[in-house]
TORTOR-313627 format. One record per residue (C-alpha): x, y, z. Coordinates in nm, 3 decimals, always signed. Example, Ala and Ser with C-alpha at 12.3 -4.5 7.8 and 13.67 -1.06 7.14 Angstrom:
BEGIN
@u = +1.230, v = -0.450, w = +0.780
@u = +1.367, v = -0.106, w = +0.714
END
This chain:
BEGIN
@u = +2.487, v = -3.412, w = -8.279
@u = +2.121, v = -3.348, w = -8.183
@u = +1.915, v = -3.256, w = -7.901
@u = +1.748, v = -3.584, w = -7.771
@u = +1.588, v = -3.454, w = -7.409
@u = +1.543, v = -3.172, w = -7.251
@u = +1.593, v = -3.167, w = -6.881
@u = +1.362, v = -2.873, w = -6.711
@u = +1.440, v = -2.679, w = -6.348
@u = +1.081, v = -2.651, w = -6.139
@u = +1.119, v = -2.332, w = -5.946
@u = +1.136, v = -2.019, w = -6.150
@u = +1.113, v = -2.229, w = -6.464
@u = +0.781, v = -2.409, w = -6.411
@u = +0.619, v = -2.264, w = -6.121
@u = +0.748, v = -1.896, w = -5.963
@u = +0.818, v = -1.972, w = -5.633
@u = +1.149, v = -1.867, w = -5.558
@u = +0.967, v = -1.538, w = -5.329
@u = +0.765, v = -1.803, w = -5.172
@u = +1.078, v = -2.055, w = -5.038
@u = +1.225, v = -1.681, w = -4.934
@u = +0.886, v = -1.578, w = -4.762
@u = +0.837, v = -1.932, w = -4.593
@u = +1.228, v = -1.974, w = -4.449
@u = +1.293, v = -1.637, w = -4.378
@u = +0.962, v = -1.634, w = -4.152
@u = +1.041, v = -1.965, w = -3.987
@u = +1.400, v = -1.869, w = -3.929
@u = +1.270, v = -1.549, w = -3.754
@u = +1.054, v = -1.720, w = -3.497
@u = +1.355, v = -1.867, w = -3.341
@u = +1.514, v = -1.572, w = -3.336
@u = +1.742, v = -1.544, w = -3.604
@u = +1.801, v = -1.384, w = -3.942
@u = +1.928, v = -1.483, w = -4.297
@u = +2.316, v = -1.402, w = -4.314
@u = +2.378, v = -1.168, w = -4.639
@u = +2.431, v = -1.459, w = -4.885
@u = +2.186, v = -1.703, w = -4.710
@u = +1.904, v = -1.719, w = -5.023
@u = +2.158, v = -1.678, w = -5.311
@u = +2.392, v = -1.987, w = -5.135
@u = +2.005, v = -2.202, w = -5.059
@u = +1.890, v = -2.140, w = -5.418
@u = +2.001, v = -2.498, w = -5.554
@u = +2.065, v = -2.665, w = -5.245
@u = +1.890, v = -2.982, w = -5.146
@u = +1.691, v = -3.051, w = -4.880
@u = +1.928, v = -3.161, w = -4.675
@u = +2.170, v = -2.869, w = -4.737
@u = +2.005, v = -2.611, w = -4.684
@u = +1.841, v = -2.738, w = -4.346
@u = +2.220, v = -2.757, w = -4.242
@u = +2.232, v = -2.411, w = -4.382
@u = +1.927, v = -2.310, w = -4.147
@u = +2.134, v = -2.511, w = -3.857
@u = +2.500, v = -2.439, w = -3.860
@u = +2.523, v = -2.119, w = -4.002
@u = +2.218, v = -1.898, w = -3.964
@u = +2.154, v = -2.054, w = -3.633
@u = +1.854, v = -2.232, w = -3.572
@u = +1.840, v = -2.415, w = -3.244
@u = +1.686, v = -2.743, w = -3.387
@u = +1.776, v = -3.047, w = -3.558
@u = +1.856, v = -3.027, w = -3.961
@u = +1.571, v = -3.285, w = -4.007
@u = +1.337, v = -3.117, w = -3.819
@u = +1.387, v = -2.786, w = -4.010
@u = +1.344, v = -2.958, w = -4.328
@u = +0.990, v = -3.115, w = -4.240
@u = +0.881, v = -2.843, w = -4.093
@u = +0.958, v = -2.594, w = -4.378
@u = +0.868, v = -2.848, w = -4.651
@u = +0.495, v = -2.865, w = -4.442
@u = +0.462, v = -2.531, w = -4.465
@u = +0.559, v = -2.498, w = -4.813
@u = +0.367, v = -2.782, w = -4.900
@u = +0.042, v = -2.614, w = -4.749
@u = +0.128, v = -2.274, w = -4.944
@u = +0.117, v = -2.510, w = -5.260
@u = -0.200, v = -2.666, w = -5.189
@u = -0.361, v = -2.332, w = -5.122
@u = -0.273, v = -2.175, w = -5.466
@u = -0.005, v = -2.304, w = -5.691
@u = +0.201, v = -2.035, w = -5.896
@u = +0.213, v = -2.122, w = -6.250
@u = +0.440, v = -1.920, w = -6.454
@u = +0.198, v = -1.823, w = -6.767
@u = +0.320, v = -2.041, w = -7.055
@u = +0.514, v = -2.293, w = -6.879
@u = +0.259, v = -2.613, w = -6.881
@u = +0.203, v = -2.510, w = -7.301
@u = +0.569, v = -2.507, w = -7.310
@u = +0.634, v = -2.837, w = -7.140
@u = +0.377, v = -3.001, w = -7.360
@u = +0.502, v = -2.847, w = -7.675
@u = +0.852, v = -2.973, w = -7.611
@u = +0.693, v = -3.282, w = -7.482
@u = +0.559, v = -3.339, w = -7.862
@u = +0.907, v = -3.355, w = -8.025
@u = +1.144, v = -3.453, w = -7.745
@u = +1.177, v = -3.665, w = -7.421
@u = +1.179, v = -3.444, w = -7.119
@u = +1.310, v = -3.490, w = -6.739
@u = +1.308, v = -3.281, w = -6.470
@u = +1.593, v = -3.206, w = -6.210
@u = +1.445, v = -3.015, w = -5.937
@u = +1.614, v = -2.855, w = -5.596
@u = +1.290, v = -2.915, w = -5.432
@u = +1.198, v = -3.215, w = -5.235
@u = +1.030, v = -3.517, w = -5.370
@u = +0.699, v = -3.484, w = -5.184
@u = +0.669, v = -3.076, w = -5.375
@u = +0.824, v = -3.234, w = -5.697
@u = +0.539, v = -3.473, w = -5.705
@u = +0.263, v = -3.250, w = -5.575
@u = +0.328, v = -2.957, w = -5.823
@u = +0.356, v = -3.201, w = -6.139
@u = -0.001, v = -3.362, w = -6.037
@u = -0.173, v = -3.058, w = -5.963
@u = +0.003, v = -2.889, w = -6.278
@u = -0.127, v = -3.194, w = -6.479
@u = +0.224, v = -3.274, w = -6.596
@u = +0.302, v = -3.589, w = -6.453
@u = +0.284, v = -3.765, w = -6.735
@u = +0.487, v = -3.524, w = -6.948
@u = +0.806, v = -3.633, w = -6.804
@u = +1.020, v = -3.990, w = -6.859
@u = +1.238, v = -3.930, w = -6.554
@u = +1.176, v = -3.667, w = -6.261
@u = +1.486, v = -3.608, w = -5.971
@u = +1.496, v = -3.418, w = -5.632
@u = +1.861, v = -3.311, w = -5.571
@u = +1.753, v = -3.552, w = -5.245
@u = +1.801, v = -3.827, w = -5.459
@u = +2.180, v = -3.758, w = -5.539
@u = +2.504, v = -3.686, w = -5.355
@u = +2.498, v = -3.299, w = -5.409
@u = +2.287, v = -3.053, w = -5.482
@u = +2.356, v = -2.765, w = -5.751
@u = +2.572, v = -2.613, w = -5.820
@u = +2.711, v = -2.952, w = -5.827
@u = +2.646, v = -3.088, w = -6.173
@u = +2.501, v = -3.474, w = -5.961
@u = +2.122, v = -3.411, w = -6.062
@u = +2.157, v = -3.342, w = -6.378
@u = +2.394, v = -3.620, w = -6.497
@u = +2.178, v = -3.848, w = -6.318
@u = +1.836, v = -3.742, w = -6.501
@u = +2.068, v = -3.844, w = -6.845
@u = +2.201, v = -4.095, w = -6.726
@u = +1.817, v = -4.246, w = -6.638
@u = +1.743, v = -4.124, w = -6.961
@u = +1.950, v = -4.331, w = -7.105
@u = +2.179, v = -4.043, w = -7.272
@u = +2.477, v = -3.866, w = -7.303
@u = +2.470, v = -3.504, w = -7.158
@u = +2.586, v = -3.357, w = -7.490
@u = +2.225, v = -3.451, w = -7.659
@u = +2.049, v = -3.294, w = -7.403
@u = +1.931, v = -2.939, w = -7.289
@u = +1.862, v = -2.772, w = -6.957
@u = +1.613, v = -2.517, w = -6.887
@u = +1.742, v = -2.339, w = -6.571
@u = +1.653, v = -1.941, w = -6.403
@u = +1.962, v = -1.981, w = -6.117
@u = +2.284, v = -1.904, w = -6.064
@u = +2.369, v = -2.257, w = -5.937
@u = +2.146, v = -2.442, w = -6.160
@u = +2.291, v = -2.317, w = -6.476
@u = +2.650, v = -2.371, w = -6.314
@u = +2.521, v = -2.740, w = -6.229
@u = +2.357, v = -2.790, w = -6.575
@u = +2.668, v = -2.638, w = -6.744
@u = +2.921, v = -2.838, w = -6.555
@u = +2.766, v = -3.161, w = -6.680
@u = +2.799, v = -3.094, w = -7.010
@u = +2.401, v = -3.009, w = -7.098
@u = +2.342, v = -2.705, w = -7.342
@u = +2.191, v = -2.450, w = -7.070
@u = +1.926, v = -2.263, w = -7.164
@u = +1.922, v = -1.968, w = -6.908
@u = +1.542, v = -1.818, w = -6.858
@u = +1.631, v = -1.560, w = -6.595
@u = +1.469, v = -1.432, w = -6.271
@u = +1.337, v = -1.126, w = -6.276
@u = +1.355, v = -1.095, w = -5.914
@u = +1.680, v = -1.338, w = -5.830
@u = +1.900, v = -1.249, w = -6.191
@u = +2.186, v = -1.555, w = -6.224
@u = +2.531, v = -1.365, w = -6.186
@u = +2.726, v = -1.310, w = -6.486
@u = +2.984, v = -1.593, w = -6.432
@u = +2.639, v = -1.856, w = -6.436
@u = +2.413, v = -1.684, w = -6.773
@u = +2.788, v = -1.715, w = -6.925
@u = +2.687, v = -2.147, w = -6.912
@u = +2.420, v = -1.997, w = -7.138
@u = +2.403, v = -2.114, w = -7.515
@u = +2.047, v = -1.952, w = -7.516
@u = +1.945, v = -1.697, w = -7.287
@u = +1.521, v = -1.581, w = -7.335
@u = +1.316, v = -1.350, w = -7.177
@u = +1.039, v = -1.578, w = -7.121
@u = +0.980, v = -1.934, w = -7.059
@u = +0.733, v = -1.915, w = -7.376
@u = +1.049, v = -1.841, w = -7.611
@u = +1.190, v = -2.187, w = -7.547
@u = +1.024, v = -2.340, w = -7.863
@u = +1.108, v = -2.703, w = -8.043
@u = +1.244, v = -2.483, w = -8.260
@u = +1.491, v = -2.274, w = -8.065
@u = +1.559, v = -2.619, w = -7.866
@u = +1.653, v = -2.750, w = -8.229
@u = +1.895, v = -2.477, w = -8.291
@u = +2.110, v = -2.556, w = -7.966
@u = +2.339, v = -2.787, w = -8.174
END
């Protein structure tokens, strides 16, 4: 058994951004008066859209509909993205190199309209066969929906392909489908112990994650 695809995260794989979904809810969250609960960004890191507006909603307390919350936040993060888009050094070399030698998807937390904007300002879109928005499934991570859905479009078994993930509840997602993980962690938002355990290959940098060391998963 070979690795056929690999199957990348966006945020905090491709693009650091993780500080700037933090900055941007917890700021809209305080103008209506309310605050992140203690676990609020470690539960909303994986979450789709749709979640973690509820999230926003039922639990921390904002007085407005889910769907409002979620176009309103995605606006503003949308804006922050337009105005200067954070690159992680090495990532778009890295895409392309893997690009070279195997087919590539993307399962991404964020919503379709970021997904989209990031890849074409990035000048990735046409790196990568299949891209997904945990919108576009029933769950979002840590359930393991997205990714068995970007192999499945693929065309693929999970077992031939890898994951590239920075999260607790993406490498539980990617894990739980039966992907070999590779865990790039956060320096900021570490995975817990129970998640970089999913990890056949944990590096320091997305840079290390090399046809080579892709090659040596299986």
């Amino acid at each position: 058994m070979t690795i056929e695809a690999v199957v990348f995260d966006l945020d905090g794989v491709i693009i650091d951004t993780e500080a700037v979904w933090e900055e941007v809810r917890r700021a809209y969250v305080a103008e209506h008066g309310r605050a992140f609960l203690p676990d609020t960004q470690d539960r909303m890191m994986g979450m789709n859209t749709a979640e973690w507006s509820s999230h926003l909603v039922d639990e921390v307390g904002v007085p407005l509909p889910a769907t409002r919350v979620a176009a309103e936040v995605l606006d503003r993060m949308a804006r922050r993205y337009r105005e200067s888009l954070p690159l992680i050094p090495g990532a778009v070399e890295t895409v392309r190199a893997l690009g070279a030698r195997y087919r590539l998807a993307l399962a991404s937390s964020s919503a379709r309209v970021l997904i989209d904007q990031v890849l074409a300002t990035a000048g990735l879109t046409a790196e990568f066969e299949v891209t997904l928005s945990t919108e576009e499934v029933a769950r979002g991570k840590p359930a393991p929906d997205v990714y068995l859905a970007a192999a499945a479009k693929l065309g693929l078994p999970g077992e031939v392909c890898a994951a590239v993930e920075d999260s607790s509840n993406g490498l539980r997602a990617a894990g739980a489908a039966g992907l070999a993980v590779i865990a790039v962690p956060h320096g900021v938002y570490p995975p817990a112990p129970d998640a970089l355990a999913q990890a056949a290959l944990v590096v320091g940098a997305i840079t290390e994650v090399t046809p080579e060391a892709v090659a040596a998963l299986r």
